[in-house]
C-alpha positions in Angstrom: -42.0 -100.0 -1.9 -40.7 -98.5 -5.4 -43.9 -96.1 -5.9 -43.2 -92.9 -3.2 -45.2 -94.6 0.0 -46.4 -91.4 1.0 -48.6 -90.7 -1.9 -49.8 -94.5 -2.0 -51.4 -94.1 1.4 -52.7 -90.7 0.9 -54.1 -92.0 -2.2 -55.9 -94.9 0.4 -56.7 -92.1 2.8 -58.9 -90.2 0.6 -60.2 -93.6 -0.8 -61.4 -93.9 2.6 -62.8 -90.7 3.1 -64.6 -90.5 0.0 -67.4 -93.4 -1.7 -65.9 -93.0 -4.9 -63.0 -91.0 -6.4 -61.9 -90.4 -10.2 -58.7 -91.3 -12.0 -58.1 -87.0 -12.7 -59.1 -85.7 -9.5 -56.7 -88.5 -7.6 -54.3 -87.3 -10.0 -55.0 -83.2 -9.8 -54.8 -83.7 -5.8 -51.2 -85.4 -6.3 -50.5 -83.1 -8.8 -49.3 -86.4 -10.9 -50.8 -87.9 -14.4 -53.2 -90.5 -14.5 -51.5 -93.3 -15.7 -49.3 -92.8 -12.2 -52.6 -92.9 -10.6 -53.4 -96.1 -12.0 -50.2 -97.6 -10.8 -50.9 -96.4 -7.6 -53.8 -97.9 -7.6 -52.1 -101.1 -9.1 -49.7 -101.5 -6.1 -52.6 -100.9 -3.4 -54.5 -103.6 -4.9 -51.0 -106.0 -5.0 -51.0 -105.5 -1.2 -54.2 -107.0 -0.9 -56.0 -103.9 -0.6 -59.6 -104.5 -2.4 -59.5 -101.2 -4.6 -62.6 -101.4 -7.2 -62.3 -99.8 -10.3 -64.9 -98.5 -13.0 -64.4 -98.5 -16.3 -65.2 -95.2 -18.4 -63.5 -91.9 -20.1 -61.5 -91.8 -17.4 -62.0 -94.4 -14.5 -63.2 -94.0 -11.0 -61.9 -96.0 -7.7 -63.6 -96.8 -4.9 -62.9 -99.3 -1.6 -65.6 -102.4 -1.3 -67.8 -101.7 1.3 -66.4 -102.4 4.7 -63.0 -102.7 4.3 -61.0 -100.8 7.4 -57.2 -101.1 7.9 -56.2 -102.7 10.8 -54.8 -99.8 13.4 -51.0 -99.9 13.7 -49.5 -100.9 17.0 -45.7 -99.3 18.1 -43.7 -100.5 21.0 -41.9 -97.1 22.3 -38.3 -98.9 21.2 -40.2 -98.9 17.4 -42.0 -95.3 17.7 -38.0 -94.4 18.4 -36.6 -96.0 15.7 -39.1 -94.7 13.3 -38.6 -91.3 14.4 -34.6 -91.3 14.1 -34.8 -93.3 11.3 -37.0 -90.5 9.5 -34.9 -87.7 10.5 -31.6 -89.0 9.9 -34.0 -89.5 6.2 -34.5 -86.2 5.9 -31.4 -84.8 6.9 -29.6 -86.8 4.9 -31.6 -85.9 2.0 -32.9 -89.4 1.9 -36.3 -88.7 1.0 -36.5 -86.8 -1.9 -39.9 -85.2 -0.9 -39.0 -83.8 2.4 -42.8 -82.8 3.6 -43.3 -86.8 3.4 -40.8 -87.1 6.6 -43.3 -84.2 8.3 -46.6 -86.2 7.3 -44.8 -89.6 8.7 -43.7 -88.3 11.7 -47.3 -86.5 12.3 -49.2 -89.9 11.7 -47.2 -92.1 13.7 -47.5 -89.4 16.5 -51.2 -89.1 16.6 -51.5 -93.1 16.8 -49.0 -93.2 20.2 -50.1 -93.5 23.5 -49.4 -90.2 25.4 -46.1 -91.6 27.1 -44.8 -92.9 23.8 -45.6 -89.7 22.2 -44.0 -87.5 25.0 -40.8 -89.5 24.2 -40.9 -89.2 20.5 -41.4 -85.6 20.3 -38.9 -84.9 22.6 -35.9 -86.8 20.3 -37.8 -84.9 17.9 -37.2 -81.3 19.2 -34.0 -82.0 21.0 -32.0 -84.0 18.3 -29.5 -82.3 15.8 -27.3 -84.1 13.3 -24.1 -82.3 12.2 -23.9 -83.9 8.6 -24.6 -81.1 5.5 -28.3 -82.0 3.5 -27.7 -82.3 -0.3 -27.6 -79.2 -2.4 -29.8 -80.6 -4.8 -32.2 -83.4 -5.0 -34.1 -85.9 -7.6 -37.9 -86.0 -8.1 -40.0 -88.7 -6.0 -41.4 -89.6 -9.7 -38.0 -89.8 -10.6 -36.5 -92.1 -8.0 -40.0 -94.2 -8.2 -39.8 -94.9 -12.0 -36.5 -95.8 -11.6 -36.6 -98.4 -8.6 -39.6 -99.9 -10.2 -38.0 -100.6 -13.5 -34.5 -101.9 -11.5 -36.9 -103.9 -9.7 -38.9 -105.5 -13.0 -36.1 -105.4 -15.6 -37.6 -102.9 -17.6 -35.9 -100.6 -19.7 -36.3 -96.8 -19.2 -36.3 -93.9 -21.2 -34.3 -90.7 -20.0 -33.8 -87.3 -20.5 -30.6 -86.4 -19.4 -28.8 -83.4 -18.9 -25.0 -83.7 -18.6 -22.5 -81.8 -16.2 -22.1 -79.3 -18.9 -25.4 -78.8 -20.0 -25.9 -80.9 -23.2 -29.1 -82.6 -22.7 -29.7 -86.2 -24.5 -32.7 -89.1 -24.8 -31.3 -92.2 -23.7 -32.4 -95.7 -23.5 -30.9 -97.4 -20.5 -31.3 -100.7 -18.6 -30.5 -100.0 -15.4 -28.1 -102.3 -12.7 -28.7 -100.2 -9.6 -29.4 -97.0 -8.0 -26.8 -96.0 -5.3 -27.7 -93.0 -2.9 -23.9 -91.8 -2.0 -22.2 -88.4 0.0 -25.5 -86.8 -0.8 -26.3 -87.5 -4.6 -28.2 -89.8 -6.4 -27.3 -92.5 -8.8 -27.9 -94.9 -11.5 -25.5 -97.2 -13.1 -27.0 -99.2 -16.4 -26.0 -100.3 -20.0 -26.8 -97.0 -22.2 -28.2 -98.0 -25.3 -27.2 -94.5 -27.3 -23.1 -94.4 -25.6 -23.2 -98.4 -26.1 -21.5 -99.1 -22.8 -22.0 -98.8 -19.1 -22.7 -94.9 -17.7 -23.3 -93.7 -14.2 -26.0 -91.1 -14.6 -27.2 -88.9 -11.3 -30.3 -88.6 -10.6 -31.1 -84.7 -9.8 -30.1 -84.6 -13.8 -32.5 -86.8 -15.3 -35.4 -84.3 -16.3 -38.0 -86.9 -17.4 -37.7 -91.1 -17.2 -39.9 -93.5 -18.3 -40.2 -96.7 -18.0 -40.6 -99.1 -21.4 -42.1 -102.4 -22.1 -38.6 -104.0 -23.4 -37.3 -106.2 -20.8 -33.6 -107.3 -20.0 -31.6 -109.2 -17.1 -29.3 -107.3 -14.4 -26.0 -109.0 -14.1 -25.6 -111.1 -11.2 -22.3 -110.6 -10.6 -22.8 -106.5 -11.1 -21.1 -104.7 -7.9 -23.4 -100.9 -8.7 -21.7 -99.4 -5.4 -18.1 -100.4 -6.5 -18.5 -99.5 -10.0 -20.4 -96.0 -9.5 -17.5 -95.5 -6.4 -14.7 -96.4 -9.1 -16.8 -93.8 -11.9 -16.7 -90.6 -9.5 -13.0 -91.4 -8.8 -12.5 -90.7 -12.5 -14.8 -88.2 -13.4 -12.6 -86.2 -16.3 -11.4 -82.7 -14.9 -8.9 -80.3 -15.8 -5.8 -82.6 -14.5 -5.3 -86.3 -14.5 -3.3 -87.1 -11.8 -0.9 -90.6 -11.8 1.4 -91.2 -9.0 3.3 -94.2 -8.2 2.8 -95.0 -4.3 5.5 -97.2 -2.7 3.5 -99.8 -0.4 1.1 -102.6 -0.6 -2.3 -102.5 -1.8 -3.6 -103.2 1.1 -2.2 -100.2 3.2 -3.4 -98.4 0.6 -6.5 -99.1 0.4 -6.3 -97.6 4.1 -5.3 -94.7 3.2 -6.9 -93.4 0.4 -10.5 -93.2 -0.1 -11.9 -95.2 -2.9 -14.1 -92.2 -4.4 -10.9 -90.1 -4.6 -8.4 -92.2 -6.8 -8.3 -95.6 -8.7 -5.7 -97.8 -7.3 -3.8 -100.4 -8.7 -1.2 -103.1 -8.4 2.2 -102.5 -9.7 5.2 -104.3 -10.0 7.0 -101.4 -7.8 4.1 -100.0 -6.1 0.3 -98.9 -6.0 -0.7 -97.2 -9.1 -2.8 -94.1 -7.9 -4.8 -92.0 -10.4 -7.6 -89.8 -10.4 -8.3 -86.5 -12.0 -8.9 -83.0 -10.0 -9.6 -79.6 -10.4 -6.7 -78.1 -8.0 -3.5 -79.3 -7.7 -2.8 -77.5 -4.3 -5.8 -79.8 -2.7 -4.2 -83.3 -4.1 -0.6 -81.9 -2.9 -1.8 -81.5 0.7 -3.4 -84.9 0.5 -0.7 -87.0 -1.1 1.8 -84.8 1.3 -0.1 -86.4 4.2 0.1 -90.1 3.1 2.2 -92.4 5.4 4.1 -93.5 2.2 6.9 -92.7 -0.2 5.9 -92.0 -3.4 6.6 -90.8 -7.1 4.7 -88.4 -9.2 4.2 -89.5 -12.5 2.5 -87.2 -14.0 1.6 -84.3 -14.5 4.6 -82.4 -14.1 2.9 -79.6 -12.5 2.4 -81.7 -8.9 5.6 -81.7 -8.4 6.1 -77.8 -8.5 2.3 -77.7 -6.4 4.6 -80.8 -3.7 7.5 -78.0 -3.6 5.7 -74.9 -3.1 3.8 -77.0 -0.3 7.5 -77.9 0.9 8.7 -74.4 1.1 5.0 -73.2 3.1 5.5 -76.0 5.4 9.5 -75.3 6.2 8.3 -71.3 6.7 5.5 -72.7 8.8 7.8 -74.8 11.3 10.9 -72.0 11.0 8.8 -69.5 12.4 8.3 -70.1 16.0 8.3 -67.8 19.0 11.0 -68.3 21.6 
């Protein structure tokens, strides 16, 4: 589903609960506008959910008379899955509105038999994942917009801020969205830079979705290119050194978010830019290769003064 899921069904729980809701107090409970609540209500109705609407100043919704959802039947294997795959969800930093894994988790335990439920709360309280949760994290309206136009080809409208503050309206058709060591991101055609632009999500401050319509790319490879784009996000140096093996041993080595790499006629091309030249010493110091720096100059004084540690290191030891 591209609309968050949790606030779709608590937008069928309180139809259930209530005869007959309107558009602003659906919307004041979700804390969203109304024109979200109508495509709420939209997406319910696409899943063959009879939703009724009235027309007025502002719309009301209401379920036709006698319509109950069929209760949901887990096997324990599916209860388990459920629950790891919601934690690993929210630990990851998955689900961008992290009470949504706490309501999931609370309805599929109060529909479990009391076995079933005595094993899923016990993965629940017992399991721990060593992986670090995103510093920072986009908005479910957000991440919803943007699936849904991926998903229909619609252009969207963004209001970007950039790594150093400057914050622009663009118009982007969007190829993907790629979720990737924590971050968000999109990767479209930008109509105001007039080429293709990785934008992360957690920095888009508004997005909306337009009527214009356009076709993805077939061929379009989002993870490879957004993978390729945070390889070569500009920093203080831009690193270029020649490595003397294959391509394909290469490719073993090095990471593909770190560094670009390239066939040459003597080597693998390997370029990237970085912040610290002491860090990409001690990497390229560790690779199972000869190799040549290019440029800048300064990596080779970083590569010497990493020498002279390392020979200090391995002449000091105790008899």
């Amino acid at each position: 589903m591209y609309f968050p899921t949790t606030r779709v069904l608590t937008v069928l729980e309180m139809l259930q609960s209530h005869s007959q809701l309107g558009g602003p107090e659906i919307a004041e409970r979700l804390e969203v506008n109304t024109r979200t609540v109508r495509r709420y209500i939209t997406m319910l109705q696409d899943l063959g959910i009879p939703v009724e609407a009235e027309r007025g100043r502002h719309g009301s919704y209401r379920l036709r008379p006698g319509f109950k959802l069929p209760p949901l039947m887990f096997t324990e294997e599916e209860a388990q899955a459920l629950t790891l795959g919601l934690l690993a969800a929210r630990k990851l930093g998955l689900v961008v509105a992290a009470p949504a894994v706490e309501g999931a988790l609370a309805k599929i335990e109060r529909v479990l038999p009391e076995k079933v439920r005595a094993r899923v709360q016990a993965v629940h309280e017992t399991l721990i994942f060593d992986v670090h949760p995103p510093d920072v994290a986009p908005t479910s309206e957000v991440v919803g917009t943007l699936c849904a136009a991926v998903q229909q080809g619609k252009r969207v409208r963004l209001q970007y801020q950039s790594w150093h503050a400057e914050v622009t309206e663009r118009e982007v058709d969007l190829y993907g969205l790629i979720y990737r060591s924590g971050f968000w991101y999109a990767v479209g055609y930008c109509h105001l830079r007039q080429g293709l632009r990785v934008f992360r999500l957690d920095r888009v401050q508004h997005a909306e979705m337009r009527e214009e319509s356009y076709v993805r790319p077939t061929d379009f490879d989002s993870l490879e290119y957004v993978t390729r784009s945070i390889a070569m996000t500009p920093a203080p140096w831009l690193v270029d050194v020649l490595l003397e093996t294959t391509l394909e041993e290469a490719r073993q080595m090095v990471p593909p978010a770190l560094a670009t790499l390239e066939q040459a006629d003597d080597g693998v091309v390997f370029r990237c830019y970085v912040t610290r030249l002491e860090w990409i010493a001690h990497f390229l110091a560790g690779l199972a290769c000869p190799l040549v720096v290019r440029q800048p100059v300064e990596l080779r004084e970083a590569l010497q003064r990493l020498a002279e540690k390392i020979m200090k290191i391995a002449a000091n030891v105790h008899s």
